[in-house]
LUMKOL-668624 format. One record per residue (C-alpha): residue number from 1; residue in one letter; x, y, z. Coordinates in Angstrom, 3 decimals. Layout:
% residues N
+-----+------+----------+----------+----------+
! pos ! code !     east !    north !       up !
+-----+------+----------+----------+----------+
! NUM !    a !        X !        Y !        Z !
...
+-----+------+----------+----------+----------+
***
This chain:
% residues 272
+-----+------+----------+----------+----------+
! pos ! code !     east !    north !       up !
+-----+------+----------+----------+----------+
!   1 !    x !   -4.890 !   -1.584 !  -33.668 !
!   2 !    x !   -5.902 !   -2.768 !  -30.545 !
!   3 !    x !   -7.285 !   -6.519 !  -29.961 !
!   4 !    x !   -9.410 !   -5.018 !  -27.511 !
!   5 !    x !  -12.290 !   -2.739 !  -26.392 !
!   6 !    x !  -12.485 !   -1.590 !  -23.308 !
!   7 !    x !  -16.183 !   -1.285 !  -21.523 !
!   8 !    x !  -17.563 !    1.277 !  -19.565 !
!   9 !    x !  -17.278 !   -2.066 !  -16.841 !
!  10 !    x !  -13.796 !   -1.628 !  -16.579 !
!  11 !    x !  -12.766 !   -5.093 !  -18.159 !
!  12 !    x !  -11.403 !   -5.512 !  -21.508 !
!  13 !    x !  -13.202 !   -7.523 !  -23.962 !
!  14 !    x !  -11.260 !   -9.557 !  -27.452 !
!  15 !    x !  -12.405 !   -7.878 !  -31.001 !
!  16 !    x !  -13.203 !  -10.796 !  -31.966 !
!  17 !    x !  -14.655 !  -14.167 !  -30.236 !
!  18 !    x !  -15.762 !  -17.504 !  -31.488 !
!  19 !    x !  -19.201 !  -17.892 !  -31.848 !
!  20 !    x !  -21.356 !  -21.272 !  -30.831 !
!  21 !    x !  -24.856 !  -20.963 !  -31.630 !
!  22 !    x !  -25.847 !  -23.761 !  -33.284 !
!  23 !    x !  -22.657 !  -26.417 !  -32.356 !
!  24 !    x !  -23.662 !  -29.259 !  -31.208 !
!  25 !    x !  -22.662 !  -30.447 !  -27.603 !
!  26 !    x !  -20.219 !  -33.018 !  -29.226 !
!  27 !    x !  -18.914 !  -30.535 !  -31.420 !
!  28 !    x !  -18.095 !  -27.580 !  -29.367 !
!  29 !    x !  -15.517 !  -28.620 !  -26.914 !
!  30 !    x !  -13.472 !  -29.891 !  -30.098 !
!  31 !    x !  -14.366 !  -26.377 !  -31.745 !
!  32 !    x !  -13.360 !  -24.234 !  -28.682 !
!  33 !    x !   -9.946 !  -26.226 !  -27.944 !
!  34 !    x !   -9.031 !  -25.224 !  -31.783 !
!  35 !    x !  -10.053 !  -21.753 !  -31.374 !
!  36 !    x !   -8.336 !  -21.144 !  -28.108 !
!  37 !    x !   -5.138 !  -23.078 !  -30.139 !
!  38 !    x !   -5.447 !  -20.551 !  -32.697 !
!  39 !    x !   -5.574 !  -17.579 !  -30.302 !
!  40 !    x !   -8.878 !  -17.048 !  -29.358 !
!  41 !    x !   -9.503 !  -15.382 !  -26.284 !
!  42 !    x !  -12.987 !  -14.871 !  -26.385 !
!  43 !    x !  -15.840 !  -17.358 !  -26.418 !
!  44 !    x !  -19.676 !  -16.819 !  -26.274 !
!  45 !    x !  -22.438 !  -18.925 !  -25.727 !
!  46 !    x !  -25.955 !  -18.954 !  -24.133 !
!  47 !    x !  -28.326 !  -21.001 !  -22.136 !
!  48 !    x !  -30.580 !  -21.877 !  -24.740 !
!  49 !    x !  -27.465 !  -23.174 !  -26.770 !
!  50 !    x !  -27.079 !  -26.222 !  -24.633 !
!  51 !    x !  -23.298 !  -26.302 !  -24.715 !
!  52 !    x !  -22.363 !  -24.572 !  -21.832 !
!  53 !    x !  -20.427 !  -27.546 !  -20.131 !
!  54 !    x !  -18.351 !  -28.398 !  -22.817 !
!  55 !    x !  -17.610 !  -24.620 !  -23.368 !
!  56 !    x !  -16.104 !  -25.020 !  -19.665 !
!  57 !    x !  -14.579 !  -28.329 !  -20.067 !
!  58 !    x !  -12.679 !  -27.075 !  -23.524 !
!  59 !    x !  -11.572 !  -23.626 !  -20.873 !
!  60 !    x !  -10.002 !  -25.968 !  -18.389 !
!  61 !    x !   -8.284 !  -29.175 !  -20.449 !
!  62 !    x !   -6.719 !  -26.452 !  -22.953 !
!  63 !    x !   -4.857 !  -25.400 !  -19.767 !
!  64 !    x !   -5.057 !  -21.152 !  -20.825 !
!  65 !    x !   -5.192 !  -18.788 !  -17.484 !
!  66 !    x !   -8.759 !  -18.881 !  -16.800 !
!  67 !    x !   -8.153 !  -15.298 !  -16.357 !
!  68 !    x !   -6.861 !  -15.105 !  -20.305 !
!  69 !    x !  -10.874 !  -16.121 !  -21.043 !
!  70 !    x !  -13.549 !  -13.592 !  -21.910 !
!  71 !    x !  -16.503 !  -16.113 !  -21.305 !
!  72 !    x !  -19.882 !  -14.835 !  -22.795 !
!  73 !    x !  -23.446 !  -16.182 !  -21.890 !
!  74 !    x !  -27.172 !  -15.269 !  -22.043 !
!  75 !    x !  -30.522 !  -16.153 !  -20.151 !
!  76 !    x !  -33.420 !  -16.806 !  -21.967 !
!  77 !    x !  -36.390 !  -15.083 !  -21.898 !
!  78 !    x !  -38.119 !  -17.301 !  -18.898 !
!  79 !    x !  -35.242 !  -16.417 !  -17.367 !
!  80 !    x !  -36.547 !  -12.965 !  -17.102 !
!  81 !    x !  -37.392 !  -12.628 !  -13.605 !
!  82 !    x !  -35.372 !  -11.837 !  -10.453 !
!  83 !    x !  -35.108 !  -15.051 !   -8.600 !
!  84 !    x !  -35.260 !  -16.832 !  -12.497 !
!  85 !    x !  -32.205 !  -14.564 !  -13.075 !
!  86 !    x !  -30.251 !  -15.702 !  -10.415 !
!  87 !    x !  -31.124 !  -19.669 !  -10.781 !
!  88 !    x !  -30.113 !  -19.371 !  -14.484 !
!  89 !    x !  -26.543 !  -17.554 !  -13.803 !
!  90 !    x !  -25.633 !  -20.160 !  -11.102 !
!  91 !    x !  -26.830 !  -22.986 !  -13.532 !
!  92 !    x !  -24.574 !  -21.479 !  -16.092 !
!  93 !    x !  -21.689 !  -21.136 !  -13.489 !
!  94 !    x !  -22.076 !  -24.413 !  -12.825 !
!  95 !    x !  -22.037 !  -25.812 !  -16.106 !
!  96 !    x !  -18.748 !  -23.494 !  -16.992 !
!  97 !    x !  -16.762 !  -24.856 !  -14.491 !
!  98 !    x !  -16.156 !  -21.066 !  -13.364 !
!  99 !    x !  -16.388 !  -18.912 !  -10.309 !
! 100 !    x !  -17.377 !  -15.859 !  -12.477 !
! 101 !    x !  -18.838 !  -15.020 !  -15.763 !
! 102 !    x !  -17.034 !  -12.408 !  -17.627 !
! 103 !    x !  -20.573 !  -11.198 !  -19.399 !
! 104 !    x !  -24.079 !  -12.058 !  -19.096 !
! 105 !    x !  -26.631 !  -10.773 !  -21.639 !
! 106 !    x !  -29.977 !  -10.713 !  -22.002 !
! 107 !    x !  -30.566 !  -12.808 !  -25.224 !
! 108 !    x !  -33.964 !  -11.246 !  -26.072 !
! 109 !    x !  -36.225 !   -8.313 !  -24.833 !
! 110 !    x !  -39.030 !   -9.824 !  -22.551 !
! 111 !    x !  -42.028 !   -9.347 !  -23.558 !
! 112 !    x !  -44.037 !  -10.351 !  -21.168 !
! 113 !    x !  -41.601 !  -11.227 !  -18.413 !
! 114 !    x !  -40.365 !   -8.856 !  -15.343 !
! 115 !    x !  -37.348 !   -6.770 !  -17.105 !
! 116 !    x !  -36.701 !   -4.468 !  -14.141 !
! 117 !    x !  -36.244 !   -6.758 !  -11.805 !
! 118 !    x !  -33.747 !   -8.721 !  -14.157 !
! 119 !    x !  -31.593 !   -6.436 !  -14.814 !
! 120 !    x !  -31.640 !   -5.844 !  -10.643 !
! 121 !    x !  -30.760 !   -9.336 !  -10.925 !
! 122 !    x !  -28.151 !   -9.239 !  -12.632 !
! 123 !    x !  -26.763 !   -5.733 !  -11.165 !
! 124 !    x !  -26.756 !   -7.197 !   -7.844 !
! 125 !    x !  -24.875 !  -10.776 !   -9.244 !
! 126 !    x !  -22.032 !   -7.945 !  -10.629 !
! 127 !    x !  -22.399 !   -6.474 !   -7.047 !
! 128 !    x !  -22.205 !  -10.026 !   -5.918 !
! 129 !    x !  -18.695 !  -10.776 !   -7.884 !
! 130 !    x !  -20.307 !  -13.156 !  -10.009 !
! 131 !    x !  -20.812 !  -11.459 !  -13.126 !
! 132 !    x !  -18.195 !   -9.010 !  -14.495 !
! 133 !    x !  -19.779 !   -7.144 !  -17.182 !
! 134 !    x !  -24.041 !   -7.082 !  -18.075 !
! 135 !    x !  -25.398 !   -6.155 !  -21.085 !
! 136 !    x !  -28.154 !   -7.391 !  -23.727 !
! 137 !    x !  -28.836 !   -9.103 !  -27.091 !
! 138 !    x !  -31.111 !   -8.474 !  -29.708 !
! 139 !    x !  -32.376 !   -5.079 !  -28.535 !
! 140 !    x !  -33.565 !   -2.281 !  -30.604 !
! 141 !    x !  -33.181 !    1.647 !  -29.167 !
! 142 !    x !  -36.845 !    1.869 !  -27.375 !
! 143 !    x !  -35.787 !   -2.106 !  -25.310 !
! 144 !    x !  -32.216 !   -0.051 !  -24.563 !
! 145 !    x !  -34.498 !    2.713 !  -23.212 !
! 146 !    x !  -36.228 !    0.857 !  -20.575 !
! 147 !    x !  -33.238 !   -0.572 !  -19.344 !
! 148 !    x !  -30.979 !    3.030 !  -19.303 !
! 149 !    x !  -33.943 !    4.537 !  -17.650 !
! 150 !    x !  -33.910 !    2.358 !  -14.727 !
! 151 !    x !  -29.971 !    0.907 !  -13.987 !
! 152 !    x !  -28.019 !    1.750 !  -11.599 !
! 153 !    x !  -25.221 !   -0.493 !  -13.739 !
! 154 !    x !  -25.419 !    0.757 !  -17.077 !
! 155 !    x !  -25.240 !   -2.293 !  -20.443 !
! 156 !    x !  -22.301 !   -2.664 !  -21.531 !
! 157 !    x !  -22.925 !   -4.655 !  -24.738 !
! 158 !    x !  -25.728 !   -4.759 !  -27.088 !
! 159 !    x !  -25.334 !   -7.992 !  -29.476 !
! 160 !    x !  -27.192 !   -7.790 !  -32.354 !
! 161 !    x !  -27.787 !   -9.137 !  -36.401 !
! 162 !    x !  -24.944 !   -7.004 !  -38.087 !
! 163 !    x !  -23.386 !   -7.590 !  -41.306 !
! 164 !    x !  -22.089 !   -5.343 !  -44.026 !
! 165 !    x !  -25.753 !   -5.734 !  -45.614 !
! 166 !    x !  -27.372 !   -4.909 !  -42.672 !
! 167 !    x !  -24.911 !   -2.264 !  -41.133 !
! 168 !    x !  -27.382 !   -1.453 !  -37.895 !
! 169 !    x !  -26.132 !    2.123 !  -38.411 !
! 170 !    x !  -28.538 !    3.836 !  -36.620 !
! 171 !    x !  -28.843 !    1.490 !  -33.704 !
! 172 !    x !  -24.551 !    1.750 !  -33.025 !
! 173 !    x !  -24.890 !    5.370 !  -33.202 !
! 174 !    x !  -27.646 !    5.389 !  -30.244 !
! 175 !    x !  -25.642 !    3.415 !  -28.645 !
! 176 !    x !  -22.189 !    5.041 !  -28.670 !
! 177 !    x !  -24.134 !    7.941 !  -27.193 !
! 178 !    x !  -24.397 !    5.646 !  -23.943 !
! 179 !    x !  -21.024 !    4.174 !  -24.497 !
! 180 !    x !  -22.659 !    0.999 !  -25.164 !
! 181 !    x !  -20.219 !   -1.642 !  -27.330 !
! 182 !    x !  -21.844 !   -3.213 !  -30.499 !
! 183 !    x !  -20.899 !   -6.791 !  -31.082 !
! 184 !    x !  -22.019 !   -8.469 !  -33.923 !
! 185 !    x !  -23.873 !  -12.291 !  -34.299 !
! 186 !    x !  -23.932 !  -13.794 !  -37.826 !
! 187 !    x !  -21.144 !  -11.444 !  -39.148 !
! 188 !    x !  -20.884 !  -13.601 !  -42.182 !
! 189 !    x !  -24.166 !  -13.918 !  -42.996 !
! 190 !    x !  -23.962 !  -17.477 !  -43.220 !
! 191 !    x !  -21.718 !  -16.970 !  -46.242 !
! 192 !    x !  -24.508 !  -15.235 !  -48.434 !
! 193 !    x !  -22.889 !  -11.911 !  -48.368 !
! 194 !    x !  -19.556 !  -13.302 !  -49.800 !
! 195 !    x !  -21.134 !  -12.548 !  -53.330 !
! 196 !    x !  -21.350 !   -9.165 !  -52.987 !
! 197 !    x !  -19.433 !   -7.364 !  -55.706 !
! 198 !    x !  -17.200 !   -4.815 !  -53.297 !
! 199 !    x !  -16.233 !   -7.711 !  -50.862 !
! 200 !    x !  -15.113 !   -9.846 !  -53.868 !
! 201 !    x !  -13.158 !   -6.916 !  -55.085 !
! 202 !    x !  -11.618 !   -6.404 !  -52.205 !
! 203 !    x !  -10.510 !   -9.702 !  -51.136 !
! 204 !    x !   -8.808 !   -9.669 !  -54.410 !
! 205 !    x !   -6.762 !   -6.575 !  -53.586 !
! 206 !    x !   -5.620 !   -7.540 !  -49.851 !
! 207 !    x !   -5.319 !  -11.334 !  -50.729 !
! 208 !    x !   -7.573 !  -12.628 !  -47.855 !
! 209 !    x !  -10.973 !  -13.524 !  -47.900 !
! 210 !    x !  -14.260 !  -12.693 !  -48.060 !
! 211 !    x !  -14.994 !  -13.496 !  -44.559 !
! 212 !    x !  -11.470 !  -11.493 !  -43.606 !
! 213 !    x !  -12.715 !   -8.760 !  -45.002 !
! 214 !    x !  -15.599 !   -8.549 !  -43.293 !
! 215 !    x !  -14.187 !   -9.316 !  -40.459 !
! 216 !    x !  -11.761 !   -6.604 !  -40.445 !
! 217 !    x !  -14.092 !   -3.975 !  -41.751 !
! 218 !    x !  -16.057 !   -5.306 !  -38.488 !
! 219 !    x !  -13.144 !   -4.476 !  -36.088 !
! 220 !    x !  -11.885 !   -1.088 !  -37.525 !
! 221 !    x !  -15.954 !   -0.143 !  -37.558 !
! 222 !    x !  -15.737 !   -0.308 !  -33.963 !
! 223 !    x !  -17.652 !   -3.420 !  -33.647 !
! 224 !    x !  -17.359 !   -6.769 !  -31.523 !
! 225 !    x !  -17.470 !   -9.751 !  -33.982 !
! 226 !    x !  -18.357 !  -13.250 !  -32.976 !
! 227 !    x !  -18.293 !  -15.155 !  -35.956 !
! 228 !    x !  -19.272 !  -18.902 !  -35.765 !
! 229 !    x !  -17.519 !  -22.048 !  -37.633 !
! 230 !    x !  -17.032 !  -26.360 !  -36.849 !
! 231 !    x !  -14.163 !  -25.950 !  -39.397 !
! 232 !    x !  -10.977 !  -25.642 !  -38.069 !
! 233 !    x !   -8.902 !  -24.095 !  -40.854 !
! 234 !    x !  -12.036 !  -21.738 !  -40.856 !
! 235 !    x !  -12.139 !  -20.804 !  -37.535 !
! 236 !    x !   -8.347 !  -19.868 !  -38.088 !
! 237 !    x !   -9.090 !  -17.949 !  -41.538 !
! 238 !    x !  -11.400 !  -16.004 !  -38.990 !
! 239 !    x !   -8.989 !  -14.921 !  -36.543 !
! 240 !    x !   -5.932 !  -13.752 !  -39.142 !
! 241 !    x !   -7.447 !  -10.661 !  -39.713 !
! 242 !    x !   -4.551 !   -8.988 !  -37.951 !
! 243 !    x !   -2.097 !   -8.406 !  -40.454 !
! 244 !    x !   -3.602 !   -6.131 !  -42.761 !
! 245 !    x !   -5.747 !   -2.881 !  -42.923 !
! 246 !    x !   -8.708 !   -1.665 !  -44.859 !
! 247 !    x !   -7.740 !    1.884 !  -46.485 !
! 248 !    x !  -10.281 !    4.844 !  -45.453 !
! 249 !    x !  -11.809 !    4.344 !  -48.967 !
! 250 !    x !  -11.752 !    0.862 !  -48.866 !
! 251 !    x !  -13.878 !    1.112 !  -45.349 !
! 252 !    x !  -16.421 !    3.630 !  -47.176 !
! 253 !    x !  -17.100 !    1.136 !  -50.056 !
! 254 !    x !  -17.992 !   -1.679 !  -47.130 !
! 255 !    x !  -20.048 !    1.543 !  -45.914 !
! 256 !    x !  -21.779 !    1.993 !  -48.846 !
! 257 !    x !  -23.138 !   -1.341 !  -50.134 !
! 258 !    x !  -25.614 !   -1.459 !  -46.711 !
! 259 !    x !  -28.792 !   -2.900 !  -47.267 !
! 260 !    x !  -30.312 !   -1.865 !  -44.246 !
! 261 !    x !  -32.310 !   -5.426 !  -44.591 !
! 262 !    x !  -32.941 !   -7.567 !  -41.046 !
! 263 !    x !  -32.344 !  -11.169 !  -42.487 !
! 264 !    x !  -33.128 !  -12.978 !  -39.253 !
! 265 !    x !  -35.682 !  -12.529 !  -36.860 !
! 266 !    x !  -37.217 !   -8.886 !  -35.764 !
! 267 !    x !  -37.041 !   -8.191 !  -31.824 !
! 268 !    x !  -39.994 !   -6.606 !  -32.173 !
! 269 !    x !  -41.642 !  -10.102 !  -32.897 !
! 270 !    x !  -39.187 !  -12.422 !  -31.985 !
! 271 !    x !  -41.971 !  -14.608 !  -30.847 !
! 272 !    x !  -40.006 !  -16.129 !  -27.747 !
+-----+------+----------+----------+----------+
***
């Protein structure tokens, strides 16, 4: 299958990135050298991670095209104004090391803050060659709403809580309909979902594990996974997922062992 998806943007975006939330600064240019080593080709972070510079400085000394680099980022929600907006995305330029941004999200829905004029914001940075692709994180279907009703630049990404317990079924299917790609933050569920009976199973039928088999169901699903490890032999357990395939059945028993249960916070009360 292909290591890509394509977006409604135009540019093509890795299957599967390494995630950073929660790396320390000291940590992450170590963990992004490995994964880039390994064969990553897609790394996401955000403002309110803090490790934005040594995401850049791990891009430049590991000496890959920086054209080879899907670079990810987010603004906060204080961010959520027009000339806010614009401040943040230079800040994180600057901190990159990079002329251009190949996504910016929105991490959460504002609540309060000016939405409209973000996403103008942004739309006019993509206009401006400094953002490629502009989407959001965290949103449910009535956030995606406000923003479809009013861009001229249409999301390209939603990045949301998806796991095989908490499948977001209903959410992807909204947003197929607006050719919207799903990527997925805490695929793994911090490990907690390895204990589920099917997974188990199944890792003992393909030889891989638990976390490949999540990882694969995640790809041939349709969705962008961004799974997050310090561990180097981890982070390259995470990327060999492209050797095997899950059989139609096999796919339908990941399908059926959904939850539907939010284990991290709600966007409707996110509470930033």
């Amino acid at each position: 299958m292909n290591d890509f998806v394509l977006l409604h943007s135009g540019y093509n975006i890795p299957v599967i990135g390494l995630g950073t939330y929660l790396t320390p600064p000291e940590e992450t240019k170590r963990c992004v050298l490995h994964a880039l080593k390994a064969g990553y080709r897609h790394i996401d972070t955000a403002r309110f991670y803090f490790n934005e510079a040594e995401v850049g400085e791990a891009i430049i000394e590991s000496g890959i095209p920086r054209s080879d680099i899907f670079i990810t980022t987010k603004i906060w929600t204080t961010d959520c104004y027009y000339d806010k907006a614009i401040e943040a995305v230079k800040e994180s330029l600057s901190k990159l090391k990079t002329e251009y941004i190949d996504m910016v999200l929105i991490h959460w829905p504002p609540v309060n803050e000016d939405l409209k004029n973000t996403w103008r914001a942004l739309e006019d940075m993509v206009e401006g060659g400094l953002i490629r692709t502009i989407g959001m994180s965290n949103f449910k279907e009535h956030h995606l709403e406000r923003v479809i009703d009013i861009a001229k630049i249409m999301p390209s990404v939603n990045q949301v809580e998806c796991h095989p317990w908490f499948q977001q079924k209903a959410l992807r299917e909204f947003c197929l309909q607006y050719d919207i790609a799903v990527e997925a933050w805490a695929p793994l569920l911090r490990a907690r979902v390895f204990k589920e009976k099917t997974i188990k199973r199944l890792s003992e039928k393909y030889c891989k594990t638990p976390a490949q088999i999540i990882l694969r169901w995640d790809i041939q699903e349709g969705i962008i996974t961004i799974p997050k490890s310090t561990h180097e032999e981890r982070i390259e357990e995470n990327f060999s997922i492209f050797d095997f395939e899950l059989s139609e059945e096999d796919m339908e028993c990941m399908r059926s062992i959904d939850k539907n249960k939010r284990y991290f916070r709600d966007p409707d009360g996110h509470g930033f």
